[in-house]
N, C-alpha and C positions, 0 to 999 in steps of 0.2 A: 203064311199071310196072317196078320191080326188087325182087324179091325177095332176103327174106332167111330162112335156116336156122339156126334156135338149134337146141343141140343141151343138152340139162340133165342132170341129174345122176340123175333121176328113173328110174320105169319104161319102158323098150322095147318095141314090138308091134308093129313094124314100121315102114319108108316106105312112107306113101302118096302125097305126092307127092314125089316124085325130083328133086331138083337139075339142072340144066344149067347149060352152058357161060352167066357171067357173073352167075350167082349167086352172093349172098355168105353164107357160111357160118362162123358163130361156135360156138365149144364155151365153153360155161358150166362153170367150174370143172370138175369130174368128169364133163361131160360128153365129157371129153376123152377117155375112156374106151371112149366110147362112138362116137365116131368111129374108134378106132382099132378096135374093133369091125367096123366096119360100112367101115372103108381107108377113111375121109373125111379128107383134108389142109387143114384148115379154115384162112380165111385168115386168123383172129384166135381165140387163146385168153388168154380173162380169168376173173380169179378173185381170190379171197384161199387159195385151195387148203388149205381146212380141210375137206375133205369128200374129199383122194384125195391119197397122198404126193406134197409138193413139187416132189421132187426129180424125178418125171415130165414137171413142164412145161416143153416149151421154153424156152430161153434168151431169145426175145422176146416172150416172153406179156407181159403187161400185167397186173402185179400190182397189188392192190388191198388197203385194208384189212380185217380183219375186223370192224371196229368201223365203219359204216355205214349211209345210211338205206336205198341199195337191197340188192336183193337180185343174186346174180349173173346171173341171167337178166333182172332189169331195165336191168343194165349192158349188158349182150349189146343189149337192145332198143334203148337209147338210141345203140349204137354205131352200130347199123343206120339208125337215123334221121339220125347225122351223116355217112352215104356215101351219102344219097338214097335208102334204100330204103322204100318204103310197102304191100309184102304181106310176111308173116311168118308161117313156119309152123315151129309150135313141138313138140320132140320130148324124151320124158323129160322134162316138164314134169308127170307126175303119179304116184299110187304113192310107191313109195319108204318112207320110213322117215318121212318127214314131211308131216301133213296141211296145215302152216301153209302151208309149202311150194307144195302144190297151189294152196290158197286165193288165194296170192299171184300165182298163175300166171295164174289166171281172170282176178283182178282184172286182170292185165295187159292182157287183151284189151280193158278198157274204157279205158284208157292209151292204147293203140293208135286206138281210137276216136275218143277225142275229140283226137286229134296228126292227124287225117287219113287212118288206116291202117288197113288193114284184120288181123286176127291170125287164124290158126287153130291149136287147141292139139288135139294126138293124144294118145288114152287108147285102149284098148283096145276097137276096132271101134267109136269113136264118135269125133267131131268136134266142139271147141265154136267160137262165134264172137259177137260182139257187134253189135247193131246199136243203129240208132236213129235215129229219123226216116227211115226208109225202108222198104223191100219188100225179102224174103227169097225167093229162088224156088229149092226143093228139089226134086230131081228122087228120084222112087222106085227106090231100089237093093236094098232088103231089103222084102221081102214081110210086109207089117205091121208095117215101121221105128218103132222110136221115135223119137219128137222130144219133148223136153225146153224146158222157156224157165221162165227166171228173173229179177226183175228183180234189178239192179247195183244199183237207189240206194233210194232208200223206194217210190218207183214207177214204174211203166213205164206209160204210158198210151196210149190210143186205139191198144188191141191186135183186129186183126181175123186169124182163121185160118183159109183156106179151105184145100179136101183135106184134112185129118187130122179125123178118130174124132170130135173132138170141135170145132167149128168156136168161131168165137167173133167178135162184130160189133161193134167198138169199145168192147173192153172193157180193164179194168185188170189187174197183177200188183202186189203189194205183196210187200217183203221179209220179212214176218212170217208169211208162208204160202205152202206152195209148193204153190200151185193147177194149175202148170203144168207136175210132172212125167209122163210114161209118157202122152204123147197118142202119135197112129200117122197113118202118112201112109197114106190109103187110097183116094187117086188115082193119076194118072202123076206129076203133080207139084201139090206143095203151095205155098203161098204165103203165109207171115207177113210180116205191114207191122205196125209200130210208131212211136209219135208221138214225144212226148216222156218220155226219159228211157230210160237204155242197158238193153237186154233182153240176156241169153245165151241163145242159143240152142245145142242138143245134139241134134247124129244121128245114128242109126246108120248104121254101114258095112258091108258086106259085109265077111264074112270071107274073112281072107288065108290063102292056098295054103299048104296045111297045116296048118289049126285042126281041129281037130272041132266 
């Protein structure tokens, strides 16, 4: 497994999970910002750098155009995937000044999905990720957690939920109704499996040292 850390242009609420020695770490246009924030010497910055003055980004960055079908944090993804990396966890990818933005970010986890890989995207003491065709196994960190699931595509089928508030036994989600926000995990741990067709899933996290 290699991991990779985009870093986006978006809202901040912290690392949850922390980088180590041989991980690779990209800053998405202005998330460049955001690294120097946080002393991260990220081993690639791309952009078209219409979102934070030019003239900040290193002299090797890898300029892009503004006129494009991706987005900068889809370019960030796809860089990851040409240095072998397949877990990805995505920061300031939400928030911000743009909701397209966020939308775009989600959908990337289904991107990530069906390329082999796994994504996780940070919002503020929650976590999303996508599955499909498999078993989700959540462990209880917040005392009547939310959990969240939405389908990606028109539907997500043969959805079964044991441990959370409201179970459910090979049942559907459809994109025209969101049946599946604000369930609660109220075991040790929960377990979503899904058939076909990519689910998001959403859960809370503990808060980080120094929230109220």
């Amino acid at each position: 497994m290699k991991r990779c850390f985009i870093y986006a242009a978006g809202s901040f609420y912290g690392l949850r999970e922390r980088p180590r020695a041989g991980d690779l770490q990209i800053a998405a246009d202005a998330g460049l910002l955001l690294c120097k924030r946080l002393g991260v010497k990220p081993d690639l910055v791309l952009g078209d750098f219409d979102s934070m003055d030019a003239s900040e980004a290193p002299p090797n960055c890898l300029r892009v155009p503004a006129e494009k079908d991706d987005t900068d944090t889809m370019l960030a993804l796809r860089e990851g995937f040409k240095r072998g990396c397949d877990t990805f966890y995505l920061y300031g990818a939400t928030g911000g000044a743009r909701l397209d933005h966020t939308l775009a970010n989600l959908q990337s986890l289904a991107f990530l999905l069906r390329h082999g890989a796994r994504g996780y995207l940070y919002d503020q003491n929650f976590v999303y990720t996508a599955i499909e065709n498999e078993m989700l196994t959540l462990t209880r960190e917040v005392d009547w957690g939310i959990v969240s699931l939405f389908s990606m595509g028109d539907r997500a089928e043969h959805i079964t939920l044991e441990g959370l508030q409201y179970p459910l036994a090979d049942g559907t989600l459809e994109c025209g109704f969101p049946l599946g926000v604000s369930n609660h995990i109220v075991a040790p741990t929960a377990r979503i499996t899904v058939g076909r067709g990519p689910l998001l899933v959403g859960w809370e996290l503990p808060k980080m040292a120094g929230e109220a």
